[in-house]
N, C-alpha and C positions, 0 to 999 in steps of 0.2 A: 503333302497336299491336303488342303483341310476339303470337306466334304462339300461340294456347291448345291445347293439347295433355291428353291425359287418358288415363292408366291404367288399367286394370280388374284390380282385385286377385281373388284366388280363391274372395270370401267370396260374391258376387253378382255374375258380372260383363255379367247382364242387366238391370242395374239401372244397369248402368254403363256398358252400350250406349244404353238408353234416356235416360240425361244426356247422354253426346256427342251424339246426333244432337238434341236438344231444346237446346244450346248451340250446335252448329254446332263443338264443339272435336276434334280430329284425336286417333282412336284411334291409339295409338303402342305395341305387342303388346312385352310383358315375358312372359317364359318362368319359370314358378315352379315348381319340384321342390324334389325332398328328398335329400339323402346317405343312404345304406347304415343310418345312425345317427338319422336322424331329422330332423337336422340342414337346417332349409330352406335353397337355394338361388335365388337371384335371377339373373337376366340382362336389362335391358334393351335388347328388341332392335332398337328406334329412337333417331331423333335427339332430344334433347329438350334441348342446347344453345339459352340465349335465351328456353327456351319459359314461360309461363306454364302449371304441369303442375298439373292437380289429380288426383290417385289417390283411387279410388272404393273404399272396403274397411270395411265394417262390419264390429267385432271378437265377432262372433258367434262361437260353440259350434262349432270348439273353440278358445276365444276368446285364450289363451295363443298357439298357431299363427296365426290371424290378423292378431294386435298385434303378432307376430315380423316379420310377415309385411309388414305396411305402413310397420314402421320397417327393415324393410331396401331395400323399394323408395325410402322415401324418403330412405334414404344415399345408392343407386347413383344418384339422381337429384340428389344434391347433389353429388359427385363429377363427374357427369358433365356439370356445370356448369348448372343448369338456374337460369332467372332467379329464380321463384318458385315456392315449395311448398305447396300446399296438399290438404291429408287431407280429402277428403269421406269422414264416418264417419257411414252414416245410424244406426248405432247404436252408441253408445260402450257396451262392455265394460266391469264395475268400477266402471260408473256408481252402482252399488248399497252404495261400499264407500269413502264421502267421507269419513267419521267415524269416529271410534275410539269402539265402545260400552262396550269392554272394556278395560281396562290389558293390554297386550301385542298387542295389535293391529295393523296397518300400516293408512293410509290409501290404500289401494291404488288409488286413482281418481285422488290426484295424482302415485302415482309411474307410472303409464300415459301422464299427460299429459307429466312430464316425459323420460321415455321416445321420445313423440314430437319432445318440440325438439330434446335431442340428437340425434336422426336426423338433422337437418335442414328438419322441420315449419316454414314461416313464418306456417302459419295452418290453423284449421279449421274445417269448416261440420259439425256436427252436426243431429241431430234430437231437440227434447224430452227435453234430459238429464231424468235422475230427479229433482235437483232445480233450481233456481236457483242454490243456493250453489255448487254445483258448477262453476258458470263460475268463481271461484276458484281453481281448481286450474289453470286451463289458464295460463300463461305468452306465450302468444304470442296474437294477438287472432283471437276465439272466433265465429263466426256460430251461435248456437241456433235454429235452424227451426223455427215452430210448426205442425204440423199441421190446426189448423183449419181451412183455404181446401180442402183434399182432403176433411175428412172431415163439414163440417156441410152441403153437400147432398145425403151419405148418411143422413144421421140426419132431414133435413129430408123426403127421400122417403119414410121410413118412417111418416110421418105418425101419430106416437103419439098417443091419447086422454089430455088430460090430462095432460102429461109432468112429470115431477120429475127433476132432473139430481143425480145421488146423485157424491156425495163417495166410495171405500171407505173412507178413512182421515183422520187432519187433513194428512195430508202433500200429499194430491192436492187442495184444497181450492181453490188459484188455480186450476187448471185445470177445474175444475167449474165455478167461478165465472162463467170466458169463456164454458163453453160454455152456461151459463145465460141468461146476459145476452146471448147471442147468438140463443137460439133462446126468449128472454122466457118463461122457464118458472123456479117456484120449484126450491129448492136443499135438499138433505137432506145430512148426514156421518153415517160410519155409527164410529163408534167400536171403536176395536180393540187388542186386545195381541196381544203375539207370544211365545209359550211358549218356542220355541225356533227356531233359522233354518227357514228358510221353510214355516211354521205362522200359520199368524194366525186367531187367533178373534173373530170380529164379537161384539159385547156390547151396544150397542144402535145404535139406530136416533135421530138427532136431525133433525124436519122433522116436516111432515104427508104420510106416503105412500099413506095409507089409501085403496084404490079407483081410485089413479092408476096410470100407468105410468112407472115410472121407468127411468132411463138411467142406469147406469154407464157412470161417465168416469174412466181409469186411464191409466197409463202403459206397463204393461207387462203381458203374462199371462207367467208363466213356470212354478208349476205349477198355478195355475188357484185355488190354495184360495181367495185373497183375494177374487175374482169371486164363487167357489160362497158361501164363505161368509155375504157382502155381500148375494146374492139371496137364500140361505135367511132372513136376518134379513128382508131388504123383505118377504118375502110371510109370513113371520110378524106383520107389523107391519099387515101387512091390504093389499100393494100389490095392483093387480090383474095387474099382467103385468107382469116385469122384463126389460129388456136390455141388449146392452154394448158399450162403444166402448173398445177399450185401441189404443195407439199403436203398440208393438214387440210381436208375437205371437213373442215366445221358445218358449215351450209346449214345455215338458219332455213327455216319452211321458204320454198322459193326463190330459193339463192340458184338454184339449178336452171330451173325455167326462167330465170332472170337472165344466165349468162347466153345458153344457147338462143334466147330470144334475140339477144345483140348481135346473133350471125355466128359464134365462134362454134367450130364445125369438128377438132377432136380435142379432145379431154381427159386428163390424165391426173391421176393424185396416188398417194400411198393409202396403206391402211395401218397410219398411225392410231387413227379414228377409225371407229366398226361404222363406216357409210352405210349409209342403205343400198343398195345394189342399185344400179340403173343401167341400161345399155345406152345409155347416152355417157358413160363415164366409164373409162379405168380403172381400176383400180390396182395400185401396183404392191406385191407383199412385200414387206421390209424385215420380217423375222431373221433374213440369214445375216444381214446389218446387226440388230442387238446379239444374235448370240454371237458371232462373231466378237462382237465387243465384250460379254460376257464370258467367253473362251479367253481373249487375252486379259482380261482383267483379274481370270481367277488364276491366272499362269504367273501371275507377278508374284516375287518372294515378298511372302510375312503380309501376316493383315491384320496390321496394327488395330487394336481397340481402346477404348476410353479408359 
């Protein structure tokens, strides 16, 4: 068994306390500043020769410095000889930006992924990329963690009358699906365009919502309209009471006071992302998820290197 060792980058690194000690893996302190110019600095200031290292660093806001930030730890830790690499990223960055909608556009979620192999990446555990096709992009082999085991006996405590698990879009559709078929309540998609970047106008409502309570099931909030908008349509549609479950609480300034203002009355998310605390929100820990995946990961034989 080679030695499992674990980094905490500067995006969360309380989330990345609570996987080493729920892995049992050896916090190993890296020193992260900046030059004069802006320019990040790294220093690992342990041993992590031999070791099986995983670096905990979701490339959150300001997500540019982040992704700078966990492909330079994970140079000094190829360099510094370490057995195996792997990026715990409970929320990949860019994940937004798999596709070219436009002529002139970059696909900027596969050149992040490749970003991380030339670092020296051998692997990575994410959380609920944005979509499925996006395990495409990654080049080295991908762990997608679904959050459903943290978050359906929060939704199941809330004991909703009548529940309808709403879709926002067709894109979140699989994931509505599970949690449909998990909590045996029917399934609604709420149809949507998007005028321009992140705008989205809900335009109808497909299911029977009328006098129920429905659960948005989302991926992300980041400024909240696709939530607000989603519930303005339910309760135009006759629901009785709307609420919501998104996975990565991004939440641009006012993404919060935007969704409860549309009526949706409870709210739920992980702490992929260090949220700001609110009692209008949730928050659900997901630590025993990555070590978990962390435990199995370092149980597998042989950890091949470059």
């Amino acid at each position: 068994m080679k030695r499992i060792a674990l980094i905490a980058g500067d995006a969360h690194p309380g989330l990345a306390r609570e996987i080493a000690q729920g892995s049992g893996a050896e916090i190993v302190p890296a020193t992260i500043t900046a030059f004069a110019d802006g320019e990040t600095r790294i220093r690992i200031e342990g041993d992590v020769r031999a070791t099986d290292l995983y670096i905990v660093q979701p490339t959150s806001a300001p997500t540019n410095e982040r992704l700078m930030t966990l492909a330079l730890l994970a140079d000094a830790a190829r360099i510094a000889d370490a057995a195996r690499i792997t990026a715990v990223i409970p929320y990949f960055g860019y994940a937004r930006q798999d596709v070219r909608n436009r002529p002139g556009e970059p696909r900027s979620a596969q050149v992040a992924a490749r970003i991380l192999k030339c670092a020296g990446v051998d692997r990575v555990v994410t959380l609920e990329l944005h979509s499925a096709a996006l395990e495409s992009a990654f080049e080295v082999p991908l762990t997608n963690l679904l959050a459903d085991e943290a978050m359906l006996p929060v939704v199941r405590g809330w004991r909703l009358p009548e529940p309808v698990v709403v879709s926002p879009d067709a894109g979140g559709l699989k994931r509505a699906q599970r949690y449909a078929a998990a909590l045996a309540a029917p399934l609604a998609v709420i149809v949507k365009t998007r005028p321009r970047e992140d705008v989205a106008v809900a335009l109808q409502v497909l299911g029977e919502v009328r006098s129920r309570a429905c659960l948005i099931v989302d991926d992300m909030a980041s400024t909240g309209r696709t939530i607000a908008g989603a519930a303005q349509a339910l309760l135009e549609a006759g629901a009785r009471e709307v609420h919501a479950l998104f996975i990565h609480a991004v939440m641009a300034p006012g993404a919060l006071d935007r969704i409860t203002s549309a009526g949706v009355q409870k709210i739920a998310t992980t702490d992929s992302l260090p949220a700001a605390r609110d009692p209008r929100m949730e928050v659900v820990p997901t630590a025993a998820l990555f070590a978990s995946a962390v435990t199995g990961l370092a149980g597998e034989a042989g950890t091949p290197r470059r």
